[in-house]
N, C-alpha and C positions, 0 to 999 in steps of 0.2 A: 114818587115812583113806587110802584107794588114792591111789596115782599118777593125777593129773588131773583128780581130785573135790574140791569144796570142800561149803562150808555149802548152795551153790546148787545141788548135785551138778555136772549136765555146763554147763559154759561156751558154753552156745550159745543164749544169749538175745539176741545182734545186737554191733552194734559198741559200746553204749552201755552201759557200768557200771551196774549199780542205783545208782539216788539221784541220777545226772547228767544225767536228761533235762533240756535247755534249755527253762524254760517260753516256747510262741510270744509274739509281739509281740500280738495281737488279744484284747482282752476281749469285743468287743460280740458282744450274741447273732445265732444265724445269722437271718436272713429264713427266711419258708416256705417260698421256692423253694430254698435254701441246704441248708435242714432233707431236701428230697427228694432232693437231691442227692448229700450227705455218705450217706445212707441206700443211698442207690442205687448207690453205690459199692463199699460194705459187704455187701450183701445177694447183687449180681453177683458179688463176691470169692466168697462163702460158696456159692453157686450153682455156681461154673465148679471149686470147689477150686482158688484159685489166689491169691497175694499182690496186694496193692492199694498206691499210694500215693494219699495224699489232699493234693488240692492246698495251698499254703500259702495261698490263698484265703479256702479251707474249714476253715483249723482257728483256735480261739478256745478261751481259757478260757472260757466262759460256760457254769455245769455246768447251767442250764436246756435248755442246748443238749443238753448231752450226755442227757438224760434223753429230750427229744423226738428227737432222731437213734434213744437205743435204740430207744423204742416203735416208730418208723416202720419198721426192720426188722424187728422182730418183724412187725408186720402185712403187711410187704412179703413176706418170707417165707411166711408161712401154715402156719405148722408147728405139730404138739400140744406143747402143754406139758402138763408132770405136776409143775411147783413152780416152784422159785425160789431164788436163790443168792445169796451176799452176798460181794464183794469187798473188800478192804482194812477190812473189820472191825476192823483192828488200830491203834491210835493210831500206833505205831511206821511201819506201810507210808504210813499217811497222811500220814505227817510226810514219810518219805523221798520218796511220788512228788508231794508237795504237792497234796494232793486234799481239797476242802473236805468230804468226805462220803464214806460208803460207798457202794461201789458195787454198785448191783442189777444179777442178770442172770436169762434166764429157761433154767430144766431144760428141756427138751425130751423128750419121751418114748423118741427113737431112741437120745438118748446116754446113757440109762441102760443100765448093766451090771452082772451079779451078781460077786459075789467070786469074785477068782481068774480072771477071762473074759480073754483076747486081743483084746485094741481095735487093730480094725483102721485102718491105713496110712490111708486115704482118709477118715478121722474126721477128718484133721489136716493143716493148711496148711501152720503155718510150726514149728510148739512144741510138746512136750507138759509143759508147768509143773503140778505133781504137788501139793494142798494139802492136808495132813491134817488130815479137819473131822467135827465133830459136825452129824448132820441128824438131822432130826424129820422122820416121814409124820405126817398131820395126821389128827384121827379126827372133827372137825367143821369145816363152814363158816365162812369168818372173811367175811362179805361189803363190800364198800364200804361206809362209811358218814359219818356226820359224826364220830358220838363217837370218839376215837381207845381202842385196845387196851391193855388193862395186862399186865403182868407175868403175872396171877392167871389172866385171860383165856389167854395163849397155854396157861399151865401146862395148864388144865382141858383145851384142844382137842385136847393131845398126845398120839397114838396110840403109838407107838414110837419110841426113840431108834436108833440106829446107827452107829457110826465109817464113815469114808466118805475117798476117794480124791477129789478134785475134780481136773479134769483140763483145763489152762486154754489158751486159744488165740488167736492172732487174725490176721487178715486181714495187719497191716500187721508188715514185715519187723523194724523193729528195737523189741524189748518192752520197753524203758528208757526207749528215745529216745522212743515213740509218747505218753510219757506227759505230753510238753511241749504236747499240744493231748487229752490224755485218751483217746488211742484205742485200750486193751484196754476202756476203760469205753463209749466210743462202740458198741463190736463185742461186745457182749453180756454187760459185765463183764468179759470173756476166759473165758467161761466155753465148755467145748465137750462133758465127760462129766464121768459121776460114778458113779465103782465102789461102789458098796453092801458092805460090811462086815454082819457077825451084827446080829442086831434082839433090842433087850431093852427090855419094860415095869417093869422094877425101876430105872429111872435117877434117880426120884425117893429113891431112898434114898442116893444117890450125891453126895459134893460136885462138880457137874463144873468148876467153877470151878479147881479143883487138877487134876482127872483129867491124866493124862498121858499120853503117846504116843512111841516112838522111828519115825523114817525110815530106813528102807536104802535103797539103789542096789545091785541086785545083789550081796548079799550084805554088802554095807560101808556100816554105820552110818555116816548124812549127820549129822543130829541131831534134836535132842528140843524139845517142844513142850508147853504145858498150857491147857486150857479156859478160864483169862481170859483168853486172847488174844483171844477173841470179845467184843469190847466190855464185859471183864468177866464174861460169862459166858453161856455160849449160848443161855439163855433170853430173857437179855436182845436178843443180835441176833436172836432169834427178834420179837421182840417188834416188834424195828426196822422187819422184814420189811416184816409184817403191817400195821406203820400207812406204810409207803410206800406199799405196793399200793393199801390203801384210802384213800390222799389220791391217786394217780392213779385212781381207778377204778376198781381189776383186784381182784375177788374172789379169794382163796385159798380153795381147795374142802379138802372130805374128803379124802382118800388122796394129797394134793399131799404133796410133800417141800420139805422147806427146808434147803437145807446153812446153815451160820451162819457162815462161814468162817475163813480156815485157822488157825491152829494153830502152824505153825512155819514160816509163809513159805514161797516158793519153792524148790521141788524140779527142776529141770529133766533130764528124760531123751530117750534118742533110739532109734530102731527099735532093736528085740531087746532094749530092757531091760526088765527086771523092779522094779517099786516099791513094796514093804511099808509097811504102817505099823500097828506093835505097841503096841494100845489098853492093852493089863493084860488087867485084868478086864474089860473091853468087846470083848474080838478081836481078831484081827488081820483089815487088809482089804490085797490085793495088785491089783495092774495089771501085765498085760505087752501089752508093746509090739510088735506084726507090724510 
């Protein structure tokens, strides 16, 4: 591996080591006015393009919280979505950033990019954390409902699979540390883009459960990644998606995408770098950095 790259590629994810964010003192859930507030903090961040701290007030374990802070930005915002993305999919990140659940965030329509594109400087706050992930475009309506989704269900709605770049971010300065009160999950999952990789209808012939994947940094193999990292299997976080949405209410339409997430963990790069990631037989998808 180059001089100055590790597993995490570039070292510049804040003062705080993965795995040692301090969980804060507060369990209790926020109040509504607490709820617009933590939101509105977040949403001005994401508005001005500029870093946030959030008071020690405002931050709590309570993942209810975290789920009504995302939605409130989301709506504070007003922005298209085109799908939907899934954060620490992985037992392993769960363990390390102590997160009772995965974390949802919403695709937005502006931060999708085709293979190969230059994601511009102004896309990005503080980080660009790089996830190597299997997404689904959807080919039918998944809508709210009571009865929850199966396995069988997502299969049938799946229009195309595709390897995919997730490209992560968030308002608040240190990505380790922020995780002692959940705030890449308060701030949209950290989710900010997501490079589109080759689209193929033959995945069902495919174990993706094993499929596998390598990462570079500018030419220098970071590391390798496989398809049960996703909750055991992508389908399966597909599945997750779809029955969180529709327990908060939010339909997943036709032609939405769903990343299922990452694959080998945290990638982190910085302006002018370039980030591969070599599916096999599924593609390769790349990202470079303005």
């Amino acid at each position: 591996m180059a001089e100055g790259l590790s597993e995490r590629g570039r070292p510049i994810y804040g003062p705080t080591p993965p795995g040692q964010g301090a969980p804060c003192a507060r369990q209790s859930p926020l109040t509504g006015a607490e709820v617009a507030e933590v939101a509105g903090v977040i949403a001005a961040a994401r508005r001005g393009r500029r870093a946030a701290e959030l008071p020690e007030r405002l931050r709590t374990r309570d993942w209810d919280s975290v789920v009504a802070v995302l939605l409130a930005v989301d709506d504070s915002l007003g922005l298209a979505g085109a799908g939907w993305k899934i954060g620490a999919a992985s037992d392993e990140i769960r363990r390390a950033e102590r997160l009772p659940s995965p974390s949802p965030g919403i695709i937005y329509a502006h931060t999708i990019f085709p293979n190969g594109a230059r994601l511009p400087a102004e896309l990005f706050i503080n980080y660009r954390c790089c996830e190597c992930e299997f997404a689904f475009r959807l080919g039918r309506d998944f809508p709210a409902r009571a009865e929850p989704y199966t396995e069988a269900d997502a299969r049938a709605g799946i229009d195309c699979l595709f390897p995919a770049l997730e490209i992560g971010d968030t308002v608040f300065r240190d990505w380790y540390g922020s995780s002692g009160y959940y705030g890449t999950c308060l701030d949209n999952g950290g989710g900010a883009a997501l490079v589109c990789g080759p689209e193929t209808r033959s995945w069902p012939d495919l174990d993706l459960s094993a499929a596998g994947m390598d990462a570079s940094l500018n030419g220098h193999y970071i590391k390798s990644g496989q398809g049960r990292a996703a909750m055991g299997h992508p389908v399966t976080s597909l599945t997750w998606m779809l029955n969180w949405a529709r327990a908060h209410g939010r339909a997943v339409r036709a032609g939405d995408i769903v990343s299922t997430g990452t694959c080998t963990g945290h990638l982190f790069a910085a302006p002018g770098d370039t980030v591969r990631a070599d599916f096999g037989p599924l593609g390769v998808v790349e990202a470079h950095f303005a």
